[in-house]
N, C-alpha and C positions, 0 to 999 in steps of 0.2 A: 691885207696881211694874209698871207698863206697859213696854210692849218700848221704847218711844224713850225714856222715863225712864230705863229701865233703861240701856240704852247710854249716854245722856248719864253716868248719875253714875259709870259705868265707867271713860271718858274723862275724866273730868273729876276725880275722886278717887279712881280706884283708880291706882297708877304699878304694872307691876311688879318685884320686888323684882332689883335687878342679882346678875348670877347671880356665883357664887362654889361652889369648890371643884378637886380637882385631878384632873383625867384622864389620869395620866400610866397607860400602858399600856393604854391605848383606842382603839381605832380607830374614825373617826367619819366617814359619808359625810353629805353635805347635797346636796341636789340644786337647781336651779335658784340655785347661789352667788355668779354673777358681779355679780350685785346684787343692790338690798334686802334682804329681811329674812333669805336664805339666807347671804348674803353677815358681814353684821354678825353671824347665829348662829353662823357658821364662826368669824369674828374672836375670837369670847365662849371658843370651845372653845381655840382657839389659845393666847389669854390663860391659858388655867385647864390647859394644858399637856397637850393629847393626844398620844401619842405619832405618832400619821399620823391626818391630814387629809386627805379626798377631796372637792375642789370636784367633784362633776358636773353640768356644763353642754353647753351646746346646740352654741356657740360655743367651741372650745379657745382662742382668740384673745384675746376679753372675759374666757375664766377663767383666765388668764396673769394678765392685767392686774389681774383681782381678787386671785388669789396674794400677786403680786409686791407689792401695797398692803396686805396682812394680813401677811405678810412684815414689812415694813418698820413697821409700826405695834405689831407684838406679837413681832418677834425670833423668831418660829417657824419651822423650819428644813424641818420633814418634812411640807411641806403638797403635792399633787400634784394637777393639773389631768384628769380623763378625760370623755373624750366621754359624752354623754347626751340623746339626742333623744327627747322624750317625745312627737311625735308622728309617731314611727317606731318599730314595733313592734321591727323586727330589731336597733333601734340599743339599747331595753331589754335584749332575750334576751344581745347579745355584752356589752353592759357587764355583764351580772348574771353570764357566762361567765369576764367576765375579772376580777369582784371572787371568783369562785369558785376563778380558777386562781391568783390573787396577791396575796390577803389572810390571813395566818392565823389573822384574827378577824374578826366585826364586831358593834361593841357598840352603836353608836348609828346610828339609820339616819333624818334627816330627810327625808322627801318633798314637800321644798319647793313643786318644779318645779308650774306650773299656770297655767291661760291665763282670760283673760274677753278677750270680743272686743265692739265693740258692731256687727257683722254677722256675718253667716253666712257660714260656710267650712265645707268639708267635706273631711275629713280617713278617711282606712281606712275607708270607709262611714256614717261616722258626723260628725255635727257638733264640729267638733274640741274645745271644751269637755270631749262628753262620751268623745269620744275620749281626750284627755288627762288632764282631773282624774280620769276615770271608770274605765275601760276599762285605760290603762297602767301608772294608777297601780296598782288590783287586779293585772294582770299583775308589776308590781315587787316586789308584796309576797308573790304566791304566788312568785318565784321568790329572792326572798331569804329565802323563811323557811328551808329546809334548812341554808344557813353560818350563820345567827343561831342556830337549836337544835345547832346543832353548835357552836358557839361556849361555847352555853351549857354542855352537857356536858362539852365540856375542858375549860374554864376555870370551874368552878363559878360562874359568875356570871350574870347576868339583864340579856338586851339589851332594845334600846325600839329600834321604830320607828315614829314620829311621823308622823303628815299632817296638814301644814298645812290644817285647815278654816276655817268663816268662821260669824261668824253669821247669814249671809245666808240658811244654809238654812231658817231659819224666812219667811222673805220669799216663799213657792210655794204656790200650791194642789192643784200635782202633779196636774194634772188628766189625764195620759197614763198615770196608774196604772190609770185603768178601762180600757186597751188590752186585747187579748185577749192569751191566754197567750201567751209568747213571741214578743210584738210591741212591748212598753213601750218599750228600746230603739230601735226602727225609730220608734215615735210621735218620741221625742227629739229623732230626726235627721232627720224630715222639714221640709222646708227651709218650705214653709205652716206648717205647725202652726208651728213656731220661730219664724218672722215673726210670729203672731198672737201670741205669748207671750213674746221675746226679754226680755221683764225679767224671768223670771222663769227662764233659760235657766242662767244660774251658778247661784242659787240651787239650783236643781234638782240640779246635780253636787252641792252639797256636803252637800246633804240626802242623796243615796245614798251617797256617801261614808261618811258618818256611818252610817246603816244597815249597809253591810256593815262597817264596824268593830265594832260593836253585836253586829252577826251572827254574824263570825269568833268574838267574847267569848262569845257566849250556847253556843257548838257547842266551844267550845277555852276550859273557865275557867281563870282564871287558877291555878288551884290543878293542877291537870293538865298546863299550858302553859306550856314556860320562857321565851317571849317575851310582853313587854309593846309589845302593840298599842292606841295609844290616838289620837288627835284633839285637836288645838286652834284655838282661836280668837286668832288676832293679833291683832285689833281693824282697826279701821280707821286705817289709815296712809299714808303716802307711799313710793309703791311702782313702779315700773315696770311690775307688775301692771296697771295700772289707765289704763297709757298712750295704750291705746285707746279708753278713755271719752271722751265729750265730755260738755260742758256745761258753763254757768257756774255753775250750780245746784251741779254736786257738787263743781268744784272751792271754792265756797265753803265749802261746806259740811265740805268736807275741811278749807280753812284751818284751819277755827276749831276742830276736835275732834279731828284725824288727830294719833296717835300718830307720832314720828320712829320710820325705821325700826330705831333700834338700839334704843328702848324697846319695840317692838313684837318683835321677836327674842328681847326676853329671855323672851317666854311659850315660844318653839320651845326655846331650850336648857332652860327648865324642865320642858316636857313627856320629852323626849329625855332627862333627868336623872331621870325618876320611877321608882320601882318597881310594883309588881304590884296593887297598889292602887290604879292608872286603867288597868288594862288593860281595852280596851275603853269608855271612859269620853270624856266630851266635856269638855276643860280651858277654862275662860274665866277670864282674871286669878289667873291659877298656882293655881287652883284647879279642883277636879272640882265642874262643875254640868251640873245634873240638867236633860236639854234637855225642848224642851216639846212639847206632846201630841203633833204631829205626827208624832214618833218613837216617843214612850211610849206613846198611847191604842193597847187590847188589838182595838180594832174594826179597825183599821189593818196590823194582823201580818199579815193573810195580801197583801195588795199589797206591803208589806215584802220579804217571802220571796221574791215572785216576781220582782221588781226582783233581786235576791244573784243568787238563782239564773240567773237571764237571763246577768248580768256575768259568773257561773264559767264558765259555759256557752260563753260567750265568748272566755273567755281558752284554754279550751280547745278552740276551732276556731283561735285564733291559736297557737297551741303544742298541738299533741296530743301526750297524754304528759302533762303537768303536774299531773296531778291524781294520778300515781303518784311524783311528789318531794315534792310540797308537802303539807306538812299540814291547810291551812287548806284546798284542796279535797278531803278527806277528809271531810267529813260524811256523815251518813246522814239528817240532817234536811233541810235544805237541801235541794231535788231537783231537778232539771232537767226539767220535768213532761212528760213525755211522749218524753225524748229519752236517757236513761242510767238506768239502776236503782239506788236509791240505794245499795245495795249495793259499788258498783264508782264511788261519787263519789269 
């Protein structure tokens, strides 16, 4: 099955199945909730009775207003609005400070939040795409993994956190992988190169995305790991997401195949609902599929690597220190070629 086959008959005859079950004594954050598909996933947990719900959004205002309509639609009482600006680094570090000093768990962690632009902006050095999908999102997840394994040890149970990916990462030829060491990054966000490539500029995020999930899995298995860290694919929907596209072309094109966004939601409560069994793993239509060579072919690993590593590396001039909490910058494989001994990742 070809890739635009394949997407059509995804769209067209796969629905996924409406989520069901009870969450009572879970705490579930969803990020970017105030709309679309974060917002309807939040509504889904609500319904199926988490005991606290954390919209984090950009805006506390728009995530009132989201609340207060999940609220009123699903009679859930413990649902609570915190700030979350994913493309401000400090506004990560104090919110992951304050689900640290005010949560006594966390079991479900969607990382909604994620930007496509159709120009260039530039954001903490970098082109805020990759700022944001890229860059914060890794930073979110090295800094919540400490409460999620600790969650898991008192409470013998097994968290997920979820990142909304796309399947658009197959859409790149990733042509700034041939950068030199510790430049891939800087290619990204050079503002020429982005202009020469900009359709290929989301894409690009969610393809490394996917690799350091890949990554985090292959250096932390899940059989060693009490957190499930996996990926999914929403489909394509009607989204907010996507407000800064133009064209009559894709908004047609969206007509006639775009998932509503609470059909599309239900792959995020599905993935966020999995066990250890997609840790690591790329979810498309509540199921684990196997993505394609771009990720898997063996010729490819070593540009893979270096892309992770670049990111840790990263996150670690943004927060020095974090690679002595988090476990997921703890590898000995992964190396930051030339700048830390793998030793002391």
């Amino acid at each position: 099955m070809t890739r635009i086959t394949g997407f059509l008959y995804s769209h067209f005859f796969r629905t996924p199945p409406y989520p069901k079950g009870n969450f009572s004594g879970k705490i579930t954050i969803v990020t970017g909730s105030n709309v679309g598909l974060g917002k309807e996933a939040t509504r889904h947990y609500a319904r199926m009775g988490a005991s606290r719900l954390i919209l984090a959004v950009r805006r506390v205002d728009k995530g009132r207003e989201a609340s207060d309509d999940i609220v009123r639609t699903t009679g859930h009482k413990n649902t609570e609005v915190w700030e979350l600006d994913m493309s401000d680094y400090s506004s990560v570090k104090s919110f992951v400070n304050r689900a640290g000093a005010e949560l006594e768990r966390i079991d479900i962690f969607i990382a909604n939040a994620g930007v496509v632009r159709s120009e260039y902006y530039e954001v903490n050095r970098h082109e805020e795409g990759i700022a944001v999908n890229l860059v914060a999102t890794t930073l979110l997840i090295a800094n919540m993994m400490p409460k999620m394994c600790d969650t898991a040890t008192r409470f013998n149970t097994r968290p997920t956190f979820t990142i909304t990916g796309s399947a658009a990462y197959d859409h790149t030829t990733f042509s700034q992988s041939s950068a030199p060491d510790g430049q891939i990054l800087t290619a990204l966000s050079d503002r020429e190169t982005c202009k020469k490539y900009w359709s290929q500029q989301y894409p690009i995020s969610k393809l490394i995305q996917l690799l350091t999930v890949r990554a985090i899995a292959d250096h932390h298995p899940a059989s060693e790991f009490p957190v499930t860290i996996n990926i999914v694919n929403p489909g394509l929907c009607w989204s907010t997401l996507t407000c800064d596209v133009t064209g009559w072309g894709f908004w047609f094109f969206g007509l006639l195949v775009a998932r509503s966004t609470e059909v599309a939601s239900r792959t995020l409560v599905h993935a966020g609902s999995s066990g250890m069994e997609t840790h690591g793993k790329y979810l498309n239509n509540c199921m684990i599929e196997e993505p394609s060579p771009l990720v898997t072919d063996a010729a490819c690993k070593e540009e893979r690597e270096r892309i992770v590593a670049e990111i840790l590396k990263e996150i670690k001039f943004i927060q020095p220190g974090v690679s002595r909490n988090s476990p997921i910058c703890l590898s000995g494989n992964i190396r930051e070629r030339g700048f830390i001994p793998s030793a002391h990742i």
